[in-house]
C-alpha positions as CSV (number, residue, x, y, z in Angstrom):
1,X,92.7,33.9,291.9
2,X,92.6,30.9,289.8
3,X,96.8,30.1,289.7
4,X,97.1,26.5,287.6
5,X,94.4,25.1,285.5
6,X,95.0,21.6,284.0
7,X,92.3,20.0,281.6
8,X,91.8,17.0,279.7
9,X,89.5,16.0,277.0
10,X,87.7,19.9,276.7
11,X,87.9,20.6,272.7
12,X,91.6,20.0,271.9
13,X,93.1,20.6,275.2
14,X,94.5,17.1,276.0
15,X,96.7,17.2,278.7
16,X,96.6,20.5,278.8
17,X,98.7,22.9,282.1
18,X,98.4,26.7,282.0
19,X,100.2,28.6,285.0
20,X,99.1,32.4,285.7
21,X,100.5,34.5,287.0
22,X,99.4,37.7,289.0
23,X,97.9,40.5,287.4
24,X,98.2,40.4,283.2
25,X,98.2,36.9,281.6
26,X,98.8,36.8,277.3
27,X,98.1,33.8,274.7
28,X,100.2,33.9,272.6
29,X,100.3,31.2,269.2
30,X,99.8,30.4,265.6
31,X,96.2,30.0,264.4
32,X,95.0,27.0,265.5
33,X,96.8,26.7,268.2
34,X,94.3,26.4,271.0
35,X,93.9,29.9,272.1
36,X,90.6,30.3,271.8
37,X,89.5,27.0,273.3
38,X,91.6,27.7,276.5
39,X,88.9,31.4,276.8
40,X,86.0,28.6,276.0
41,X,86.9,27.0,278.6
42,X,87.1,29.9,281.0
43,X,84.1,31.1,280.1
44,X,82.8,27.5,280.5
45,X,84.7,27.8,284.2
46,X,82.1,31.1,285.3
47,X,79.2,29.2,283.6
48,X,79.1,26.3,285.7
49,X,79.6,28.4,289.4
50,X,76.1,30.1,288.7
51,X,74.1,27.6,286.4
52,X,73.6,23.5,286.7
53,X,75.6,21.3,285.0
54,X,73.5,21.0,282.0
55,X,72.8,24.6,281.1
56,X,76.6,25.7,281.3
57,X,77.3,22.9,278.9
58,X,74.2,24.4,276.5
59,X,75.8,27.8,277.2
60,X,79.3,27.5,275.6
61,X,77.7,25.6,272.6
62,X,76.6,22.2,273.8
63,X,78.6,18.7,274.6
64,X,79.0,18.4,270.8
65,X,81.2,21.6,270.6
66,X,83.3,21.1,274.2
67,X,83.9,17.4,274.4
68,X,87.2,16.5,272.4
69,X,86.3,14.8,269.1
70,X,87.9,11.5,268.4
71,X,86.4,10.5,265.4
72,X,84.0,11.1,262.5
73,X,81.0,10.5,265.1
74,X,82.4,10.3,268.5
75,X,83.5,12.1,271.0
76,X,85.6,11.6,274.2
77,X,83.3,10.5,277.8
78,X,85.1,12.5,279.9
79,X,86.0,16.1,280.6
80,X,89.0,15.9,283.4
81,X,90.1,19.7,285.1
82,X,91.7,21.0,288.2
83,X,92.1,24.0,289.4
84,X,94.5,25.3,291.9
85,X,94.0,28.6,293.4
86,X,94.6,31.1,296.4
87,X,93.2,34.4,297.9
88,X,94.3,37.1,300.3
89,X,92.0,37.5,302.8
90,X,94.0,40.0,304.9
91,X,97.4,40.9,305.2
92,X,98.4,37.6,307.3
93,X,95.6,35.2,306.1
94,X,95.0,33.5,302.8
95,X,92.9,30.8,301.8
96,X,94.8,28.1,299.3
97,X,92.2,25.3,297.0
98,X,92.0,22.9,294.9
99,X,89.1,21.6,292.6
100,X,89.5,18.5,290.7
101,X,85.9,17.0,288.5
102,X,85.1,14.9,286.0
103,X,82.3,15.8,284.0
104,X,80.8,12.7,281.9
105,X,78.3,12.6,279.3
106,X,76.3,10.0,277.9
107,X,75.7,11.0,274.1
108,X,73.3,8.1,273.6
109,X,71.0,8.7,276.8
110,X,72.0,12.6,276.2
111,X,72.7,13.0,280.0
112,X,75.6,15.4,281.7
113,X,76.9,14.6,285.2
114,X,79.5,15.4,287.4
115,X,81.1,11.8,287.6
116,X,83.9,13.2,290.3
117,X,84.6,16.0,292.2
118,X,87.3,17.0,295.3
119,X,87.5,20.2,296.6
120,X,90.4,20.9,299.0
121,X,91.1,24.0,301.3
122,X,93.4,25.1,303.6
123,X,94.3,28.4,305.6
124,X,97.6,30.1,305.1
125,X,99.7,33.0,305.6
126,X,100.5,33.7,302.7
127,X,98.9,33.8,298.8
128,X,99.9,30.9,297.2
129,X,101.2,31.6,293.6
130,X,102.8,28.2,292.7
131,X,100.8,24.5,293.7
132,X,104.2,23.1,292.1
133,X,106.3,24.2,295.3
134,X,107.8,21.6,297.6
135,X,106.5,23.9,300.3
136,X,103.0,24.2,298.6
137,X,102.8,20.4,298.3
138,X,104.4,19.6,302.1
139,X,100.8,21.6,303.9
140,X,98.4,19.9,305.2
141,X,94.4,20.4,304.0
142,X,91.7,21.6,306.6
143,X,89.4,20.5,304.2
144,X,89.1,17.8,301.4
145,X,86.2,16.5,300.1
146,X,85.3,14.1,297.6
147,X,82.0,13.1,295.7
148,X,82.1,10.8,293.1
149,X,79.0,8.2,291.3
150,X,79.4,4.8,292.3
151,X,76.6,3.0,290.4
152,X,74.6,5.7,290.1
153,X,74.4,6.5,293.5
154,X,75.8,9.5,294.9
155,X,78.9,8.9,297.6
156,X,80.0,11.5,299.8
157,X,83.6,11.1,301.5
158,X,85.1,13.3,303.8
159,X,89.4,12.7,303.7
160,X,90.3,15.6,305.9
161,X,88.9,17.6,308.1
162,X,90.4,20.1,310.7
């Protein structure tokens, strides 16, 4: 279960946190608000853990209608998210993670590419409801990886690994 999302530069979410909690989640606001862009971006979420890059971004509309307009013709480079998340496994064993990406676009050479991604894991007793704990933030990793373009070239770096 997804527990923390944070995202930068998707549509008008800037900055943006969201906590869930178990079981039923509500958006509540005025019109306008962002409510709708926060399901885009779920739904954008699902697309890109079963399609490439470049056909979830044609799936929710294109780069032109998810990356965050800032001006007449232009458009933020950058689409920054994380995601914090746990699952029960069994009774006594849970699995905690954390995905962090940057997804950059190129509007003039109309390319899409993960710029950055991490993924950490980690084994735990327990399902972990809140990455802002002190106790959350004190465990160690079994896992964290990190892949990231460095002049076009594809690096691979391995930070933990237990």
């Amino acid at each position: 279960m997804i527990t923390k999302i944070e995202v930068n530069g998707f549509k008008s979410l800037s900055e943006f946190s969201l906590k869930l909690n178990t079981g039923l989640n509500i958006l509540v606001g005025p019109n306008g608000s962002g409510k709708t862009n926060i399901v885009l971006f779920f739904e954008f979420l699902s697309q890109l853990t079963s399609n490439q890059i470049g056909h979830a971004v044609s799936a929710v509309g294109g780069a032109g209608s998810i990356f965050k307009k800032i001006g007449l013709n232009d458009y933020e480079k950058d689409i920054d998210f994380k995601i914090y998340g746990s699952k029960l496994l069994s009774s006594k064993k849970a699995i905690a993670y954390e995905y962090d990406s940057k997804i950059t676009t190129s509007f003039e050479k109309d390319t899409i590419i993960y710029s950055y991604q991490r993924i950490k894991l980690r084994t735990a007793s327990k399902f972990w409801d809140d990455p802002e704990s002190k106790i959350y933030k004190r465990q160690k990793w079994d896992l964290d990886i990190i892949t990231k373009q460095d002049d076009g070239k594809l690096v691979i770096e391995i930070l933990e690994l237990n």
